[in-house]
C-alpha positions as CSV (number, residue, x, y, z in Angstrom):
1,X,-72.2,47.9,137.4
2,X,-72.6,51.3,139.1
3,X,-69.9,51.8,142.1
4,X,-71.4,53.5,144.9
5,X,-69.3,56.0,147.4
6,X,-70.3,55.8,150.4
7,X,-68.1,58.9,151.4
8,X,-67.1,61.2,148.6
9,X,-63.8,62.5,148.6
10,X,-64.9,66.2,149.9
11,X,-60.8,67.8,148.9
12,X,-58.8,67.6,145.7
13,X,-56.2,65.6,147.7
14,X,-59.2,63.2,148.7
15,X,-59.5,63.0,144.8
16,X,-56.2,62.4,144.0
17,X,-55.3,59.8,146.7
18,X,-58.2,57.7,145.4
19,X,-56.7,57.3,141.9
20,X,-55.4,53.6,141.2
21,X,-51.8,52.8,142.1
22,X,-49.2,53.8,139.3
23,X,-51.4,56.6,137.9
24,X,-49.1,58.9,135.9
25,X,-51.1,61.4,137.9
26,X,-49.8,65.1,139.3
27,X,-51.6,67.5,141.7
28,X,-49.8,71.2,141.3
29,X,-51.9,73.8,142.8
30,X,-54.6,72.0,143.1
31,X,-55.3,70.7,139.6
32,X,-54.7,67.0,138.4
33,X,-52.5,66.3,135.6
34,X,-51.9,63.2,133.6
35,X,-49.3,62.2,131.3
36,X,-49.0,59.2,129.1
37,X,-46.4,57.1,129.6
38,X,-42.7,58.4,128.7
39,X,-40.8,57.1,125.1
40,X,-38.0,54.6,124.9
41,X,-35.5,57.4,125.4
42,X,-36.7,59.3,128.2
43,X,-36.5,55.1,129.9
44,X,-33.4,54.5,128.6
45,X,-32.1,57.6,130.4
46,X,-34.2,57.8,133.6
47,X,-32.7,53.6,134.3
48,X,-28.9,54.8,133.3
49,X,-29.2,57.7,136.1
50,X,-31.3,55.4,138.8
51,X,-28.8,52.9,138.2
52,X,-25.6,55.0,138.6
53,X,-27.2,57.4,141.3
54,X,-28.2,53.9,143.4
55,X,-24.7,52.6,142.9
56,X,-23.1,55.9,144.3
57,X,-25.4,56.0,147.4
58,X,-25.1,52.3,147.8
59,X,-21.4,53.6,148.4
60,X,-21.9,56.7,150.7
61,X,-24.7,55.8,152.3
62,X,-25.7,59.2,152.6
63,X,-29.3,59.3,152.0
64,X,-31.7,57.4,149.1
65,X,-33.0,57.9,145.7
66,X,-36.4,56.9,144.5
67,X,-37.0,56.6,140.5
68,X,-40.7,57.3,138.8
69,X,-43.2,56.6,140.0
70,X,-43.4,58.1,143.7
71,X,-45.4,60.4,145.1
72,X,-43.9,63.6,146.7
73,X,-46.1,65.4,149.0
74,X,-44.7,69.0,148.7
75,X,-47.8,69.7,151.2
76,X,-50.7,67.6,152.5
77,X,-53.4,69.8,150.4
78,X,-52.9,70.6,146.7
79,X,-49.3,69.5,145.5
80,X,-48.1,65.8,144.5
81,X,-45.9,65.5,142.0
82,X,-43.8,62.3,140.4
83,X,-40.3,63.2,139.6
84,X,-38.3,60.5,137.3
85,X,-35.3,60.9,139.9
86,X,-35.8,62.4,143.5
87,X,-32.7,62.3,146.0
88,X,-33.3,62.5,150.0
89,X,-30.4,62.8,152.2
90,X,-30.2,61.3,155.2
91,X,-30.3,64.1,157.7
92,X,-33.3,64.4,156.2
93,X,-34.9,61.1,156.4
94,X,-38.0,61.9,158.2
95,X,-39.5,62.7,155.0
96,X,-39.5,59.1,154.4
97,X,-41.6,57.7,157.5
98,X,-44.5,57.7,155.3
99,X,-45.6,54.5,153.5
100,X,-47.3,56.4,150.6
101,X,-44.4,58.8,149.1
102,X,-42.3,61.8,150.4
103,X,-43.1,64.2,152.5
104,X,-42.1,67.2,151.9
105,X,-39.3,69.2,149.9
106,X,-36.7,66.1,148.9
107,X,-32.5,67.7,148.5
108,X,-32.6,66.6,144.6
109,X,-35.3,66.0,141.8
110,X,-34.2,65.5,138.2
111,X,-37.0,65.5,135.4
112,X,-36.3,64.0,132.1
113,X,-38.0,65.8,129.6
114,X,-40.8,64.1,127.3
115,X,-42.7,65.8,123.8
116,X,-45.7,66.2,126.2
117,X,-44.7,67.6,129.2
118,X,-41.7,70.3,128.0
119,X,-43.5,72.9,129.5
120,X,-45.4,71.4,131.9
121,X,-41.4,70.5,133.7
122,X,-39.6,73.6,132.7
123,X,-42.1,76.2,133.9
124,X,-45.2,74.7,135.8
125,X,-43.0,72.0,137.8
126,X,-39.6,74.1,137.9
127,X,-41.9,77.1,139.9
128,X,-43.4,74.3,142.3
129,X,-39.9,73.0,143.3
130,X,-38.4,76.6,143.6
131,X,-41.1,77.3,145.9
132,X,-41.2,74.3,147.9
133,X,-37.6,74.8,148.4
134,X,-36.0,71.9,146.6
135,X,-32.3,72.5,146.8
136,X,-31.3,71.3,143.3
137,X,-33.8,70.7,140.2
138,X,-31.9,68.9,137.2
139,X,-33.6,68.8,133.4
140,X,-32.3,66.3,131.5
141,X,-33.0,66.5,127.3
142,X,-32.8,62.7,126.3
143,X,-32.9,64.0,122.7
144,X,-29.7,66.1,122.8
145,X,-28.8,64.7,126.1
146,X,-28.2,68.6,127.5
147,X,-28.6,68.3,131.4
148,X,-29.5,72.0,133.0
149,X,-28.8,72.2,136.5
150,X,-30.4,74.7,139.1
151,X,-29.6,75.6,142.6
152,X,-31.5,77.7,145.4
153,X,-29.9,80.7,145.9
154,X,-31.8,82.9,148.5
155,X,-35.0,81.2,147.7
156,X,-34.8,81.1,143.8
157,X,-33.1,78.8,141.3
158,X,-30.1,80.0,139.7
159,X,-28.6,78.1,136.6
160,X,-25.2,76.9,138.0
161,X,-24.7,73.7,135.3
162,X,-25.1,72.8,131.6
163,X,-23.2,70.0,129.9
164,X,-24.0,67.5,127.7
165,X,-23.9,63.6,128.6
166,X,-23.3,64.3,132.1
167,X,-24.0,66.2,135.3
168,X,-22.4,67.2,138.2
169,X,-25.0,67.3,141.6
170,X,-23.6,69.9,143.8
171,X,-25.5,67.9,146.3
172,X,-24.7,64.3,145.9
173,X,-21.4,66.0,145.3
174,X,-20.7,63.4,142.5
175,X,-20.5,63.2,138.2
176,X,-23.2,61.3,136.8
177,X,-22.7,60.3,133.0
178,X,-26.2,59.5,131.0
């Protein structure tokens, strides 16, 4: 059976809004991207982090975490993107008022790396966040479990943390071990 629109989607955000819930599904300057879904490992290490991340905050109470899949609108036009990790704080809450995702530029994302998207998180996706502003941007290597941590330093990312098995978030101002 042929679907009819009745009103096209007339912008690329139109486009990507219309996509079916839980797409693995990216909009970075204006250009979809999909992945398949990520390997055992990347899980493994993306629901170790979630969980220790959501037991710190459930602690502090100083802002929330949101795990893969969620939308963050980095602006309203061309630029979506679904981090495995993403920390607001809560001086920054308004970025949450939004049923649909995050609004804007979270504190914290963290990107587990997969065979398929290497580059695609450590260039493409690393650029996006330094632009946008995100305050810390974590890599995580589930294969040799190396986590790379950047900071904004007068508006570009610095390197500022590599260890293996475990992290230190400057932000969350907490050790995470993975």
């Amino acid at each position: 059976m042929v679907k009819m629109l009745h009103n096209p989607p007339k912008t690329i955000m139109e486009v990507y809004k219309m996509l079916p819930e839980g797409t693995p599904a990216e909009l970075i300057n204006g250009r979809i991207y999909m992945t398949p879904p990520p390997n055992l490992s990347h899980q493994d290490i993306s629901f170790t982090i979630a969980g220790e991340i959501y037991a710190f905050l459930k602690k502090k109470k100083v802002g929330r975490a949101f795990a893969s899949p969620v939308g963050v609108f980095l602006d309203e036009e061309k630029n979506v993107v679904q981090p495995d990790i993403v920390f607001v704080s809560a001086k920054r809450r308004k970025l949450l008022t939004a049923d649909d995702g995050i609004h804007g530029a979270p504190d914290f994302v963290l990107e587990i790396l997969s065979p398929g998207n290497r580059n695609h998180d450590l260039k493409k996706k690393k650029n996006l966040y330094e632009q946008f502003r995100v305050q810390e941007y974590w890599i995580i290597d589930p294969v040799t479990k190396l986590a790379v941590g950047f900071k904004l330093v007068k508006g570009l990312y610095q390197e500022f943390y590599r260890d293996t098995g475990k992290y230190r978030s400057q932000v969350l101002k907490t050790t995470i071990k993975f």
